[in-house]
N, C-alpha and C positions, 0 to 999 in steps of 0.2 A: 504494500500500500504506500503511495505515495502522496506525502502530505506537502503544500506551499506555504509560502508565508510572502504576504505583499509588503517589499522593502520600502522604507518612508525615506531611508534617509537617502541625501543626494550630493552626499560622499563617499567618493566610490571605494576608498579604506576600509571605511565603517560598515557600508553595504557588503561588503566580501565579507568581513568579519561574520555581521549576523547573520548573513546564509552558509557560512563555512561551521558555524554553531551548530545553527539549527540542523543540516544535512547528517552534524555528526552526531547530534542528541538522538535522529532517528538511526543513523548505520551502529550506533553502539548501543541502542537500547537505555541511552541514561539522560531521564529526564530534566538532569540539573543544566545541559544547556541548552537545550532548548526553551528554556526560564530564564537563563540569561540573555540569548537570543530575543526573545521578547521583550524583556525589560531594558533591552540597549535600542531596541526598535520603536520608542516611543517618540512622542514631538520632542524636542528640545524643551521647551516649557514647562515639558509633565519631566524631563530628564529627573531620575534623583541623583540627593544632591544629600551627601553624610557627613556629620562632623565626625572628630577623633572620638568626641566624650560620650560617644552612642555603640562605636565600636568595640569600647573601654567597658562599658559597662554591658554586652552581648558576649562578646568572643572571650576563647577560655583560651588561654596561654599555647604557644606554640600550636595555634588553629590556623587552616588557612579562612582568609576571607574575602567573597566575591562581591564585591561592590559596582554593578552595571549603571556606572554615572560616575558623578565627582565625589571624592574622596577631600574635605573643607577640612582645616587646620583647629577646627573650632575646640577648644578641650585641652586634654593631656591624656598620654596615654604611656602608659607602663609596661601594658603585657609584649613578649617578645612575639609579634604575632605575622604571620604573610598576607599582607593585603593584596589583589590582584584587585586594577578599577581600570577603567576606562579612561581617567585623568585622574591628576593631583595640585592640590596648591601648592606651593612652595614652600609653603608653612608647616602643611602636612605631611611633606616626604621628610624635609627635617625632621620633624618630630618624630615621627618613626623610625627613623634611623638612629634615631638617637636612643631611641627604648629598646634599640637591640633586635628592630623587625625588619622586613623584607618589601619594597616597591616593588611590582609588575602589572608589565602590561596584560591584559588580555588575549592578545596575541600569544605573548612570551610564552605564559603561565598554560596555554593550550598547544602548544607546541612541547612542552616537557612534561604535559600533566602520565602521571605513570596509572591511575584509576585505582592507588590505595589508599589515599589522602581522603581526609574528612573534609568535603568543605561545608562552610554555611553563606548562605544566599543574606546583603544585609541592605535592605534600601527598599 
């Protein structure tokens, strides 16, 4: 069964991304991206949009976490934690580097993802 998804954006980066997702959330059977897929396929206006102190107080130490939007400096944050987003503020990659955690891109992070990692969906 073949399923589609009408791409909105009109960036043709981000447009290969969410159909390079979603094609693989169906070839692999795991519905976690095809939910990112979605959530990165949204207008720009509905985009989410996550501070630090939200991620601080969800995510549990050495978790990875999938944020399909921007990733806001807003907070502090402690835990040594792998965030993969879509974007980051300036503020926010500092600060997580500095807590001992991991930046990536989307791309990156689905290019070496290995399918034993826990992730959580957070936005």
């Amino acid at each position: 069964k073949s399923e589609t998804m009408k791409i909105r954006s009109k960036n043709p980066v981000k447009a290969e991304l969410i159909k390079n997702l979603y094609r693989k959330g169906i070839e692999e059977d795991m519905p976690v991206w095809k939910a990112v897929a979605r959530a990165l396929n949204r207008p720009r206006r509905k985009q989410h949009e996550v501070n630090l102190y939200r991620i601080e107080k969800y995510a549990k130490p050495d978790e990875i976490v999938i944020v399909p939007g921007v990733v806001l400096g807003g907070g502090e944050i402690t835990k040594n934690i792998t965030i993969v987003a879509d974007k980051f503020s300036k503020s926010a990659r500092e600060k997580i580097k500095n807590a001992g955690g991991k930046c990536m891109s989307i791309w990156e992070f689905v290019e070496n993802y290995k399918g034993r990692e826990k992730i959580r969906i957070i936005g």
